[in-house]
C-alpha positions in Angstrom: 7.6 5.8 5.3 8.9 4.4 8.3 12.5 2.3 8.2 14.8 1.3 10.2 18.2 1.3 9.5 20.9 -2.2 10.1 24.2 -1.8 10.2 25.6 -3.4 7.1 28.9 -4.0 8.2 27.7 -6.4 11.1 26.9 -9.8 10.9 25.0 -10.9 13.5 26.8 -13.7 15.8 24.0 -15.4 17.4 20.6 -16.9 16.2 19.0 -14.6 19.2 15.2 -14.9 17.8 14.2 -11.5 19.4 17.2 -9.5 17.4 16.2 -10.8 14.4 12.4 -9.9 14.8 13.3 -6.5 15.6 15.2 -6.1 12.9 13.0 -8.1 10.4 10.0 -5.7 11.9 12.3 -2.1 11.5 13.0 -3.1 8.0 9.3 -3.4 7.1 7.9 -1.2 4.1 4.4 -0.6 5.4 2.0 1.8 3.5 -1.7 2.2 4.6 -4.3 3.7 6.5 -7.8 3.3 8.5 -10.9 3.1 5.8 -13.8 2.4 7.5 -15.8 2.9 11.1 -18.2 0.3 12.0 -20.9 0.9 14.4 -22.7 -2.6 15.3 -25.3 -3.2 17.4 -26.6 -6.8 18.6 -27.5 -9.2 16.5 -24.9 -8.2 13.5 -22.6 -10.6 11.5 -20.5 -9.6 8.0 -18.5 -11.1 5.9 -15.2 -9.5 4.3 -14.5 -9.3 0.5 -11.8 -11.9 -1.3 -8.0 -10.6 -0.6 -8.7 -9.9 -5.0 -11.4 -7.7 -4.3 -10.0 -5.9 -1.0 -6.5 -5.4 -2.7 -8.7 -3.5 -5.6 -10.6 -1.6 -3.6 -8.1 -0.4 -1.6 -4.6 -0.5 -2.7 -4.6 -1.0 -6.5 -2.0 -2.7 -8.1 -1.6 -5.0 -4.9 -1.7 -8.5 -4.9 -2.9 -8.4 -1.2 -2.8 -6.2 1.6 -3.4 -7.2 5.4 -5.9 -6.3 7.6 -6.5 -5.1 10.8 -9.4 -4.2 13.3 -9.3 -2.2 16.3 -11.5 -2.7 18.6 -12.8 0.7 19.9 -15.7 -0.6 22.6 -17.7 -3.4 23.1 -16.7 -7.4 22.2 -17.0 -9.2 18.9 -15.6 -12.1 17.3 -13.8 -13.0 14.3 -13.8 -16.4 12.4 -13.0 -17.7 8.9 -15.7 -19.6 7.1 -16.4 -22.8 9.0 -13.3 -22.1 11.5 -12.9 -21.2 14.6 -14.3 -18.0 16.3 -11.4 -15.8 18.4 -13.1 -13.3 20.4 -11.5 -9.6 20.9 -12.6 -7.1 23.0 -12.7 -3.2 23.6 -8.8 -2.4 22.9 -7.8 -5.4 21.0 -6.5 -6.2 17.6 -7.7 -8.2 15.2 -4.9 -9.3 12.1 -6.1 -10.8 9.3 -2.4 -10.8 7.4 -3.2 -12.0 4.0 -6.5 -10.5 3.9 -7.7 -13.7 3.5 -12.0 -14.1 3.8 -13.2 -13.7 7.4 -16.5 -13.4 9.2 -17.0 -10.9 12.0 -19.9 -11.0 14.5 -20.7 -10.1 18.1 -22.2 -12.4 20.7 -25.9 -13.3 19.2 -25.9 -15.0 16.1 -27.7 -13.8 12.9 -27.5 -13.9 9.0 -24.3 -13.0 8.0 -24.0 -9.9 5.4 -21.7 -9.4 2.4 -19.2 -6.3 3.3 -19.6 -5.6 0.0 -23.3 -5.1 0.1 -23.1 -2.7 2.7 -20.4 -0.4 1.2 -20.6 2.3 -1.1 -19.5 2.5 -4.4 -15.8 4.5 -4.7 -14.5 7.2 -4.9 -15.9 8.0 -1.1 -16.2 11.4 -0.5 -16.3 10.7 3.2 -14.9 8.3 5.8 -17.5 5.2 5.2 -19.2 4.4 8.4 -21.0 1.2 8.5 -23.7 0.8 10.4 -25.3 -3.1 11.1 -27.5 -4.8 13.8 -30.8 -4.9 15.7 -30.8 -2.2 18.2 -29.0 -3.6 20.9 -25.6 -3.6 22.6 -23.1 -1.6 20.4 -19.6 -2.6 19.2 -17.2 0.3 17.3 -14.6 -1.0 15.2 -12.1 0.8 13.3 -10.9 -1.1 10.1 -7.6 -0.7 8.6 -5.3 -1.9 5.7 -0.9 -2.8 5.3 0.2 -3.2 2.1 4.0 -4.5 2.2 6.7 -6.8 0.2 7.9 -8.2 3.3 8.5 -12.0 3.2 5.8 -11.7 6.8 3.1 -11.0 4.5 4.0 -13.4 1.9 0.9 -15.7 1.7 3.2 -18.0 0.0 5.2 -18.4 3.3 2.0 -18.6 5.7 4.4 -17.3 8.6 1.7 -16.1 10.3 -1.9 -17.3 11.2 -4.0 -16.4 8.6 -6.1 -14.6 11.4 -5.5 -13.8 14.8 -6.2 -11.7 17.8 -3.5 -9.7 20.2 -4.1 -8.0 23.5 -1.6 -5.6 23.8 -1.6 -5.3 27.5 -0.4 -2.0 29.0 2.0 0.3 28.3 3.2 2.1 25.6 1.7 -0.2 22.6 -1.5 0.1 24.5 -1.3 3.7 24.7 -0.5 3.6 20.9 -3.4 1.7 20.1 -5.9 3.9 21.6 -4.4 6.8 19.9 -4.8 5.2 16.7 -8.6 4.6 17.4 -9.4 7.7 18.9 -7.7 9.2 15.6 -9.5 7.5 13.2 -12.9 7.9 14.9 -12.0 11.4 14.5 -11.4 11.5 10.8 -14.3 11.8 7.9 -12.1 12.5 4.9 -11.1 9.7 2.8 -7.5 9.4 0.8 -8.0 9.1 -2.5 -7.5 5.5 -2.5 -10.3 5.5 -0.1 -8.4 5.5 3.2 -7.6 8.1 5.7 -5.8 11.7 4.7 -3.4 12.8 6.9 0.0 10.7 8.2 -0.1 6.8 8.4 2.6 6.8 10.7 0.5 5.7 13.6 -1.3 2.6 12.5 1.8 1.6 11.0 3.6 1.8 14.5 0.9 0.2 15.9 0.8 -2.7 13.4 5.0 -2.6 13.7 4.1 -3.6 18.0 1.3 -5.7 17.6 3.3 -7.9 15.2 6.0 -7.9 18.0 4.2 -9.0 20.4 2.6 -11.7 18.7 5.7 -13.3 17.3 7.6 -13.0 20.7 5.1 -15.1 22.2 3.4 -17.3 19.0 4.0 -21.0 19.6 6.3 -23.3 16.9 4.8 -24.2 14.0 5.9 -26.6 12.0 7.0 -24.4 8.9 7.4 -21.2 7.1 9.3 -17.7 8.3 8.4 -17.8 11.9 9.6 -21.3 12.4 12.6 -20.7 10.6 13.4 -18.1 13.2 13.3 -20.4 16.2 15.1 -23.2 13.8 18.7 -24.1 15.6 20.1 -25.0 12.0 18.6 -22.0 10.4 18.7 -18.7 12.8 21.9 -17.7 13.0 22.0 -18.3 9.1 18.8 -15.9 8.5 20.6 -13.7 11.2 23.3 -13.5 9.0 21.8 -12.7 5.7 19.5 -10.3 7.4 22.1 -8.2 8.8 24.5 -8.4 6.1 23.1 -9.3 2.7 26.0 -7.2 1.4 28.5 -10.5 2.1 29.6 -12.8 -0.5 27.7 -15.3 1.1 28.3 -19.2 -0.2 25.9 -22.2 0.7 29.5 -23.5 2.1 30.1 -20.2 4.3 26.6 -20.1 5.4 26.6 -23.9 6.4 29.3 -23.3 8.5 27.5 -21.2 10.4 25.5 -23.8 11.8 28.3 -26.3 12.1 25.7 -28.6 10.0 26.7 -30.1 5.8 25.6 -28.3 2.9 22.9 -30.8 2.1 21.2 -30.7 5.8 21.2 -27.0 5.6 19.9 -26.6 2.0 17.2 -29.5 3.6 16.2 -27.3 6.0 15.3 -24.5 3.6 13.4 -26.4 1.4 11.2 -28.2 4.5 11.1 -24.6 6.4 10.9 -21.9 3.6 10.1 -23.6 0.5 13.3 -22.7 -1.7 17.1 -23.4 -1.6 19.1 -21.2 0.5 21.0 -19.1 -2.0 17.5 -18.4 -3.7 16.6 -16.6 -0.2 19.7 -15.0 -0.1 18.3 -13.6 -3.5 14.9 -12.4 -2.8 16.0 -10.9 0.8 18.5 -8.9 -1.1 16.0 -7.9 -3.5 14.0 -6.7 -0.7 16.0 -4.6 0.9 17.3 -3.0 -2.4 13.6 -2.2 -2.8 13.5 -1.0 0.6 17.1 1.5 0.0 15.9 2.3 -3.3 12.4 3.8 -2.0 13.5 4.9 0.9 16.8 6.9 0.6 18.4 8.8 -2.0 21.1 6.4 -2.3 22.4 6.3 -6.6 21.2 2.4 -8.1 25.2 1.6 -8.0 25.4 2.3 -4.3 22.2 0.2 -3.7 23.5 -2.1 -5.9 27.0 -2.5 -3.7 24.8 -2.9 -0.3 23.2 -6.0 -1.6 26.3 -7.6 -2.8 26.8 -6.8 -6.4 30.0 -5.1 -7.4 27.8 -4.4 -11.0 25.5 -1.9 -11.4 24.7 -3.5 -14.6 24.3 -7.3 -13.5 22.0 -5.9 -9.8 19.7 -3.9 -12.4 18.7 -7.3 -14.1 18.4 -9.1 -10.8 16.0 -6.5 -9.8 14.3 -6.4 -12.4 14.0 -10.1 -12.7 13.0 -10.1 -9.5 10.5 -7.4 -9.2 9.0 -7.2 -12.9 10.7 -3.2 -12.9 14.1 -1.6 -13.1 15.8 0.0 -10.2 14.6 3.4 -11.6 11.5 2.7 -11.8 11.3 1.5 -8.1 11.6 5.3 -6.5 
């Protein structure tokens, strides 16, 4: 796993949007890996599995997990049904963060082919490498998978597209990128779960920057996470909770924050997020108990006092109201 670590003794004084993504991004829980290759050639066109059926397949016990293509060489494009096609070529990435049904192609158009149809039955005892087209010009594409908790990835939320296409540009991220592809292109042995063996660490840092980058630069849109974060009323109060969900936080003390009334700020959270602002405080603290609880060694009581409860007793039903599982159970 890789997590950063906030100071919980700060609360954040500004509603700087880039802080906070930094922050929200370091905090992530992230667990994955590459699980397929696909060498097309022109004419090819697939279709990917429901989120149901990719969750199955390859993170059981997951409601969803994202998705992501790296585009080794060639160009392709990437669409879902009956929407509009975003083209990606040779180091670009390709986020599909709710898993949610997409069509991929390259620049002739064909029949398009069930994913599914072309896979093998698991367990795999190797890397699966797909192979699809007519002969002609060739596009490689490493395929990966996220699973994470993280509000981002909350389909519910919708902070993000539900697919979308980042070029990296140069540098370090770009650097990171082609290590990740020449990695998995290097790789034949699947995990158990049908994903790569070997350290995850790489995709996920790649994932972390490509998530960066698109967020620093993403338009407004009208609601959800992301437009919460560049909400006057509502960043320096998500700023707050963030980086201290240890306070004793009150709709009145977070209000003031903003220098806006209880009922405009509880307003916004409803319009913006989709639940009351104390409810939020709730699940983020939830999230990062989660987060301490898998992630350091930290007793349930000491967990417990990060997120603001002074009772072991009264946190362990919280979480497990919250999560469906008791603190315990969560290492």
């Amino acid at each position: 796993m890789c997590a950063a670590r906030i100071d919980h003794d700060r609360v954040p004084t500004g509603p700087d949007r880039n802080t906070t993504l930094v922050e929200m991004l370091g905090r992530m829980h992230l667990q994955g890996a590459v699980f397929l290759r696909g060498r097309y050639t022109e004419a090819w066109a697939y279709r990917s599995p429901t989120p149901e059926a990719t969750a199955a397949l390859l993170s059981p016990g997951s409601a969803r997990v994202a998705l992501f293509h790296l585009v080794a060489t060639g160009r392709c494009w990437t669409a879902l049904p009956g929407g509009e096609r975003h083209w990606a070529r040779a180091g670009d990435v390709v986020v599909a963060p709710y898993g949610d049904v997409h069509v991929m192609g390259g620049a002739a158009d064909t029949e398009v082919v069930s994913m599914e149809d072309l896979l093998e039955p698991t367990p795999w005892r190797t890397l699966p490498v797909i192979t699809l087209g007519a002969g002609g010009p060739r596009t490689d594409v490493v395929c990966g998978y996220l699973s994470s908790d993280h509000p981002l990835f909350d389909p519910r939320l919708r902070a993000l597209p539900p697919l979308f296409v980042v070029s990296v540009g140069s540098g370090p991220a770009r650097d990171w990128v082609r290590a990740s592809i020449d990695y998995a292109l290097a790789q034949t042995a699947p995990a158990s779960a049908g994903g790569l063996q070997g350290p995850t660490e790489l995709p996920e840092l790649v994932v972390r920057e490509v998530l960066r980058t698109h967020l620093a630069s993403a338009p407004d849109i009208e609601g959800g996470w992301l437009a919460a974060l560049g909400d006057p009323v509502l960043a320096p109060v998500l700023a707050a909770i963030h980086g201290a969900p240890q306070e004793r936080w009150s709709v009145q003390r977070l209000a003031r924050l903003s220098l806006v009334s209880v009922s405009l700020l509880d307003e916004r959270f409803r319009s913006r997020l989709g639940m009351p602002p104390i409810r939020y405080l709730a699940a983020w603290r939830m999230h990062v108990a989660g987060d301490l609880l898998g992630s350091t060694t930290l007793g349930v009581a000491a967990v417990a006092r990060r997120v603001g409860y002074e009772s072991e007793e009264a946190f362990s039903r919280a979480f497990k109201r919250h999560t469906g599982r008791s603190p315990r159970d969560a290492r």
